[in-house]
C-alpha positions as CSV (number, residue, x, y, z in Angstrom):
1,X,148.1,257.2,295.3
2,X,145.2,256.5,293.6
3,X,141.9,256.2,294.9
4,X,138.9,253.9,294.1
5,X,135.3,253.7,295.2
6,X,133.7,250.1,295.4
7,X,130.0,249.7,296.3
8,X,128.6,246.2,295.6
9,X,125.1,245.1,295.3
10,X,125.1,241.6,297.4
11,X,121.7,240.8,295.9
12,X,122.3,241.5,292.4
13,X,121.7,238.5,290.1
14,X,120.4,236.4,292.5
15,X,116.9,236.3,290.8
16,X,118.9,235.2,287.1
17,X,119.1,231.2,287.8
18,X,116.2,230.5,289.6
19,X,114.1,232.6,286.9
20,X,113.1,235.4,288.5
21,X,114.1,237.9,286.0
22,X,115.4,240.4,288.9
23,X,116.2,240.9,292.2
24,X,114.2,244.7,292.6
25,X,112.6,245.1,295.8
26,X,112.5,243.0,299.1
27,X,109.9,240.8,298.3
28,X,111.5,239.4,295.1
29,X,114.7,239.0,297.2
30,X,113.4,237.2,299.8
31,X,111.3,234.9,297.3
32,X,115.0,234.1,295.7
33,X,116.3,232.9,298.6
34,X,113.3,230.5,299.0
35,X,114.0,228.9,295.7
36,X,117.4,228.4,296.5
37,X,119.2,231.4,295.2
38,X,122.5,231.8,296.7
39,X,124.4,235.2,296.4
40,X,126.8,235.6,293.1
41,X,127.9,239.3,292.7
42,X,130.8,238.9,295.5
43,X,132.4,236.5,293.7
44,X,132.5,238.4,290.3
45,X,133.6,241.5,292.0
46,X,136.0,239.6,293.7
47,X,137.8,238.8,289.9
48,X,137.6,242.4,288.7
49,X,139.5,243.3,292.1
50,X,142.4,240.7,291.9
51,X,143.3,242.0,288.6
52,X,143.7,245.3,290.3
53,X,145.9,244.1,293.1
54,X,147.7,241.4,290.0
55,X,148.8,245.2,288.1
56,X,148.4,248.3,290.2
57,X,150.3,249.8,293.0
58,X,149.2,251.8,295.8
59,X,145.7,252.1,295.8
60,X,143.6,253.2,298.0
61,X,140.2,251.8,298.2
62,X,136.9,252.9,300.1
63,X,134.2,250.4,300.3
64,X,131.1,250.0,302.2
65,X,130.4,247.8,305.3
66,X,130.4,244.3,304.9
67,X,128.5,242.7,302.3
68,X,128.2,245.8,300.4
69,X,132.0,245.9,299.9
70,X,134.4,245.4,303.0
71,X,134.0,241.4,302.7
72,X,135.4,241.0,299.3
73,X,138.0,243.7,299.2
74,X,139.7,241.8,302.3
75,X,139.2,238.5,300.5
76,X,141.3,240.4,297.8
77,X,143.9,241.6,300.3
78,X,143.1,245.1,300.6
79,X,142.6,247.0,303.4
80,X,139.9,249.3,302.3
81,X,138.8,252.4,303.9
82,X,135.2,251.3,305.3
83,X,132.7,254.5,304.9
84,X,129.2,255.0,306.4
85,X,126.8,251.7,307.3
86,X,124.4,249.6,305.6
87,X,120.9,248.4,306.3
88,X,120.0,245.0,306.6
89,X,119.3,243.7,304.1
90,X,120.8,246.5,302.2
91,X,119.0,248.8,300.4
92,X,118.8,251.4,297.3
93,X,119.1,254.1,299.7
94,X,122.5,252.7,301.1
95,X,124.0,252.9,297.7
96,X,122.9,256.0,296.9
97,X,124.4,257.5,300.0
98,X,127.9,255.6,299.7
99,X,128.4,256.7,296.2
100,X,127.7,260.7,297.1
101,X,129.9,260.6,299.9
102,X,132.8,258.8,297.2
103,X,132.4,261.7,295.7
104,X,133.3,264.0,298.4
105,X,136.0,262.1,299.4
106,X,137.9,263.0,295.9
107,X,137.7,259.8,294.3
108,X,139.4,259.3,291.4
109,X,137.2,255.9,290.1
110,X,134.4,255.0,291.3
111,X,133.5,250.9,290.6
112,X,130.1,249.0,291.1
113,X,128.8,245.8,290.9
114,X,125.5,245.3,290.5
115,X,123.1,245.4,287.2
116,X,120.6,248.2,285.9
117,X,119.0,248.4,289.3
118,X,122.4,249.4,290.9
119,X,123.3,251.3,287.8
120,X,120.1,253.8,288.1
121,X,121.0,254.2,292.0
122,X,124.3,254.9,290.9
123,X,122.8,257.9,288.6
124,X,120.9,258.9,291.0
125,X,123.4,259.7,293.1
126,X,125.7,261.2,290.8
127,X,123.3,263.1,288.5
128,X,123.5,264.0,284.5
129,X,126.3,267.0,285.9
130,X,129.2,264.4,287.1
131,X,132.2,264.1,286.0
132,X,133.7,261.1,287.9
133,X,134.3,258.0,285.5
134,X,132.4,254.6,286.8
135,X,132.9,251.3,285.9
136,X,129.8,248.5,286.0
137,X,131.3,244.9,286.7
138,X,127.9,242.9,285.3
139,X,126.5,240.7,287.8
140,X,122.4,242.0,287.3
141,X,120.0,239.5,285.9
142,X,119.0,242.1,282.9
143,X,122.3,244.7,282.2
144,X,120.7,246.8,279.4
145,X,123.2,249.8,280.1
146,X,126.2,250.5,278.5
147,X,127.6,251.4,281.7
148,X,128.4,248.2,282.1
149,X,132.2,246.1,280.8
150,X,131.6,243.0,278.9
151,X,132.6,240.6,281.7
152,X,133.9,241.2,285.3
153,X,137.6,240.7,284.8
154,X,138.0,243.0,281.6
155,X,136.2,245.4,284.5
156,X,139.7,245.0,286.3
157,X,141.3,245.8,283.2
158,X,140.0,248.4,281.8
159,X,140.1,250.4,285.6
160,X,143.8,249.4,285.5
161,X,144.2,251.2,282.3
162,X,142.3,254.1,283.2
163,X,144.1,254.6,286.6
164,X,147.8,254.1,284.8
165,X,147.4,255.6,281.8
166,X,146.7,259.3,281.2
167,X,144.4,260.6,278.5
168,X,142.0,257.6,278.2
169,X,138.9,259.0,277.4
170,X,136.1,258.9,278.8
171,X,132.6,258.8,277.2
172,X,128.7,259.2,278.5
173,X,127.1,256.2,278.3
174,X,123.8,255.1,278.7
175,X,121.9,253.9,282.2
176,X,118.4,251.8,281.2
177,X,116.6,249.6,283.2
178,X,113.4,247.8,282.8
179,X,110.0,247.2,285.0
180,X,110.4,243.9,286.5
181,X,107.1,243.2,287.2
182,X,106.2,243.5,283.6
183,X,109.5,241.9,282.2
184,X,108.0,238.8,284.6
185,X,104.7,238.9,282.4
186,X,106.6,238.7,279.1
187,X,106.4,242.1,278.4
188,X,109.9,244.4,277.4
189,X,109.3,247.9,278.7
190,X,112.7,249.7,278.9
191,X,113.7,253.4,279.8
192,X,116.6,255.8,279.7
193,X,117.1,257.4,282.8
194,X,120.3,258.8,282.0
195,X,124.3,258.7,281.2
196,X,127.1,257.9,283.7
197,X,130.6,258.8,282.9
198,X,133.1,255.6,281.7
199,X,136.4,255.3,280.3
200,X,136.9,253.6,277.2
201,X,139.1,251.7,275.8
202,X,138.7,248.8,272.9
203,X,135.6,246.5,273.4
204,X,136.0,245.9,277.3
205,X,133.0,248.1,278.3
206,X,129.7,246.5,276.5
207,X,127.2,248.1,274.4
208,X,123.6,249.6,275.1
209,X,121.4,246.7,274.6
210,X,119.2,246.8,271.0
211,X,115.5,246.0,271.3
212,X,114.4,243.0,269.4
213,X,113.3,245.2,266.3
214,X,113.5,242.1,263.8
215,X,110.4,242.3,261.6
216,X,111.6,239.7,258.6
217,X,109.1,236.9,259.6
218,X,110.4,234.9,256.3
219,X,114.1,234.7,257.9
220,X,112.6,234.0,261.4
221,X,110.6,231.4,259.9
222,X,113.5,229.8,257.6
223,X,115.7,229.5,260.7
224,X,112.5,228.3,262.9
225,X,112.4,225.6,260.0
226,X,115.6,224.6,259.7
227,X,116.1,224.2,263.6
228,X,112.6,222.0,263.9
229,X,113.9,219.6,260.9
230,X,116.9,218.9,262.7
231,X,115.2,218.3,265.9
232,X,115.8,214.6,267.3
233,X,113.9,212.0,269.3
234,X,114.5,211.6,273.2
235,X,116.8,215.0,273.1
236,X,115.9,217.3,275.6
237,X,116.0,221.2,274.2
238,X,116.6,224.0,276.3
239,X,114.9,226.7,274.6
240,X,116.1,230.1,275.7
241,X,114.4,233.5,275.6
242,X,114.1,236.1,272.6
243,X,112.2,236.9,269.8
244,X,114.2,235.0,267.6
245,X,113.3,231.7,269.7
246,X,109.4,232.3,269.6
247,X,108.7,231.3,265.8
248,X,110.8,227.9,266.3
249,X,108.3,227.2,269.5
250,X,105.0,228.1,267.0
251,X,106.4,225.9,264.2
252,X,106.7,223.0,266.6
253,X,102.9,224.4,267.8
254,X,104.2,225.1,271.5
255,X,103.3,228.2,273.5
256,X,106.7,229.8,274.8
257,X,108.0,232.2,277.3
258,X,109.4,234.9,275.5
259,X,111.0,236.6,278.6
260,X,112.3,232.7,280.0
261,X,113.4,229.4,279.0
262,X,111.3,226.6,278.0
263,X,112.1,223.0,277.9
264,X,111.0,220.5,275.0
265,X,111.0,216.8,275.0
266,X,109.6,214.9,272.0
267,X,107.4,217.7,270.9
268,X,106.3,218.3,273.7
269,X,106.4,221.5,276.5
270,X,107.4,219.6,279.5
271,X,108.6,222.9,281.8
272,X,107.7,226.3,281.0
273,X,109.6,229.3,282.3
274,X,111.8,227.0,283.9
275,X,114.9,227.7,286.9
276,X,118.5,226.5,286.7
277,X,117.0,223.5,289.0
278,X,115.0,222.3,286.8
279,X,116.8,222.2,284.2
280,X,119.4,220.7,285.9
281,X,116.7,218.1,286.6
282,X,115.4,217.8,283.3
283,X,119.1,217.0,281.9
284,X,120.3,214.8,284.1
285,X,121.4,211.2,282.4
286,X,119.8,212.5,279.1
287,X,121.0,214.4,275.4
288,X,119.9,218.0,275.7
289,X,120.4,220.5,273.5
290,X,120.7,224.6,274.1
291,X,118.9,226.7,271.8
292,X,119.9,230.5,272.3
293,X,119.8,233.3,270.2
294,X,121.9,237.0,270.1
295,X,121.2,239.9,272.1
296,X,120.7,242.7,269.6
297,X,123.9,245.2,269.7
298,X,126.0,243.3,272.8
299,X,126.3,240.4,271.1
300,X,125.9,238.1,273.9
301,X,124.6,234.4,274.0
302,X,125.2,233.6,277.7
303,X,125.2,235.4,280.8
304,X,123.1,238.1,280.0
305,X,118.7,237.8,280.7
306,X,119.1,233.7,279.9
307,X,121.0,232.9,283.7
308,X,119.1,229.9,284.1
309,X,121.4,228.5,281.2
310,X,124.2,228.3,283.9
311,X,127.9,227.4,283.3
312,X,126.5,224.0,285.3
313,X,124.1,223.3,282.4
314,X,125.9,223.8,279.8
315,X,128.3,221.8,281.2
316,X,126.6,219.0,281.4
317,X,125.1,219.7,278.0
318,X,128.4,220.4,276.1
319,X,129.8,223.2,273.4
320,X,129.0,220.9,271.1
321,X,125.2,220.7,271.8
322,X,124.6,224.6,271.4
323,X,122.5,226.0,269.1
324,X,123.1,229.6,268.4
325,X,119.9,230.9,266.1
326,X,120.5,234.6,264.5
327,X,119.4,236.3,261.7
328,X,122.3,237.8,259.6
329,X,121.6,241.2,260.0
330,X,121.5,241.2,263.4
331,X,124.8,239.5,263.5
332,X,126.7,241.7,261.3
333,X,125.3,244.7,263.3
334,X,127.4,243.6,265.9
335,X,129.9,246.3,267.0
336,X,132.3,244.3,268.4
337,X,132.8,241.5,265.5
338,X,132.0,238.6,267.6
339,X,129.9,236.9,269.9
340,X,130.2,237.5,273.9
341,X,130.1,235.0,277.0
342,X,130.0,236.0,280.9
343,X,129.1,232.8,282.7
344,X,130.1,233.5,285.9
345,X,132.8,230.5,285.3
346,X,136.2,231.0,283.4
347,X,136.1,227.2,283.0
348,X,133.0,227.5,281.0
349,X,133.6,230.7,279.4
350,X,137.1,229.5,278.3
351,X,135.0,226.3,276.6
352,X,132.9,228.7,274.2
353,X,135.5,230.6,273.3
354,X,136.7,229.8,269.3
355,X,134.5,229.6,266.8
356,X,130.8,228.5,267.1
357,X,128.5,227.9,263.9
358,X,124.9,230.2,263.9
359,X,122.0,229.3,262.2
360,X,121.0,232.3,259.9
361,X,117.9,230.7,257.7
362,X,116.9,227.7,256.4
363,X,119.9,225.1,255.9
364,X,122.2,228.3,255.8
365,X,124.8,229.0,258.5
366,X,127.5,230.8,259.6
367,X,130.9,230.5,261.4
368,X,131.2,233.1,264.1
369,X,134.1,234.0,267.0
370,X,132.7,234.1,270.7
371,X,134.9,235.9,272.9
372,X,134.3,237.2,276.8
């Protein structure tokens, strides 16, 4: 009999769509909810834990109360173990406290769902000294660490794997997390706090995230150039966040939000630092256009910082209305080979997957795979 800790964050992501960039601290929670933010991260722990029950046998999982746990696992058909009790609204502190007393129950995996908020409370718990493997299922607004797998359901997986086959190894990867408050002024400050424990295995678990360290302003500019010539009339473009993005919004003389999404009409800025709302708004019975770019070292284009972009808009918007903007090197730095999706919607993730064409300077392109 195995057994497997599950601690979930129930607030974690709920800042991403309304374009709040976080969900660290009370106030920002609380602020969510006010603009309309619903709760997400049962629902993607909820996938990772039917693949467990879909290809494992006898289990034994310990969860927390309620939201934190207990809710989903039933949902799942488990009967977890239920440890200790939560706060309300839950706190850092609970986390911390289930996750130590996993430990001396003689876990054998311990899984969380959260993003690099839950993964630093995680650490703290554990410390730099333990030795018990953890899996992240991604459902933060920012996910930086690598302590994270690339998508909820290959978190499933890759605990299935661990738990059934012996001698998977196990590496230390990295935990990061930024400061909110500055991230919400359009300014990256990140830290390494420390490494948790993960078993490995292919490219389910994702990489540490890679600053935006892109310093060729000619490439930047070629691609910035070849996106604005192709720009059309009465096409609505969702511009999403990144340093690659920025030149495109100087060339077309716009101020941007290099930390949000921005919305251009005509040439003109008609929302700045826009929610999933408003874009929704901004879209509806009209062309629109996504412009994204590549997160340095992950590879991802959706799902990870850029929320707003929900599957919902780019539903509406289409595959074929995406603009992926890279330069090459950053592309063929990828570890994994291709490009990476985690929408929150299989539907929609299942639509980008194939091949996708990325702009890489002026009038030059290339033909990449985008995967989940």
């Amino acid at each position: 009999m195995k057994k497997v800790g599950l601690i979930v964050n129930p607030v974690a992501g709920m800042g991403g769509k309304v374009g709040l960039k976080g969900t660290d601290g009370p106030d920002i929670v609380e602020k969510a909810r006010e603009m309309g933010a619903h709760p997400e991260s049962a629902d993607k722990a909820a996938i990772a834990l039917r693949v467990l029950v879909d290809k494992l046998e006898n289990v034994e999982l310990y969860t927390c109360p309620g939201a934190m746990g207990e809710d989903v696992a039933r949902r799942c058909n488990f009967e977890p173990q239920i440890i200790g009790s939560v706060s309300e609204p839950t706190t850092a502190e609970d986390t911390e406290k289930a996750a130590r007393e996993m430990v001396g129950l003689g876990i054998d995996l311990l899984i969380f769902v959260g993003g690099d908020g839950t993964a630093r409370d995680i650490y703290n718990a554990l410390g730099d000294d333990s030795d018990l493997p953890a899996i992240g299922v991604p459902a933060g607004v920012k996910i930086h660490s690598a302590v994270y797998a690339t998508t909820p359901k290959n978190a499933g997986e890759l605990a299935v794997q661990y738990l059934k086959e012996a001698g998977l190894p196990v590496r230390r990867a990295e935990v990061m997390d930024i400061d909110e408050e500055a991230f919400r002024q359009g300014r990256l400050s990140a830290q390494l706090y420390g490494y948790l424990p993960v078993p490995c295995s292919g490219d389910l678990m994702q990489h540490l995230k890679v600053g935006g360290a892109e310093t060729e302003e000619s490439v930047l500019e070629a691609i910035a150039e070849s996106v604005v010539e192709k720009m059309e009339p009465d096409v609505v473009y969702i511009m999403g966040p990144g340093s690659t993005i920025g030149p495109i919004m100087k060339k077309l003389g716009l101020d941007n939000t290099l930390l949000g999404v921005d919305v251009v009409l005509n040439g003109k800025l008609v929302a700045s630092d826009a929610n999933e709302r408003q874009l929704l708004e901004l879209i509806e019975g009209r062309a629109a256009k996504i412009v994204v770019t590549v997160i340095g070292g992950q590879g991802y284009i959706f799902g990870r910082g850029n929320q707003q972009i929900s599957s919902e808009v780019i539903r509406k918007t289409g595959k074929d209305n995406i603009i992926v903007v890279a330069t090459r090197e950053k592309i063929f730095s990828l570890e994994y080979g291709k490009l990476l999706v985690d929408t929150g919607d299989e539907e929609i993730n299942n639509m980008l997957r194939g091949y996708i064409r990325v702009v890489t300077g002026y009038k030059e392109e290339i033909i990449y795979k985008v995967s989940d």
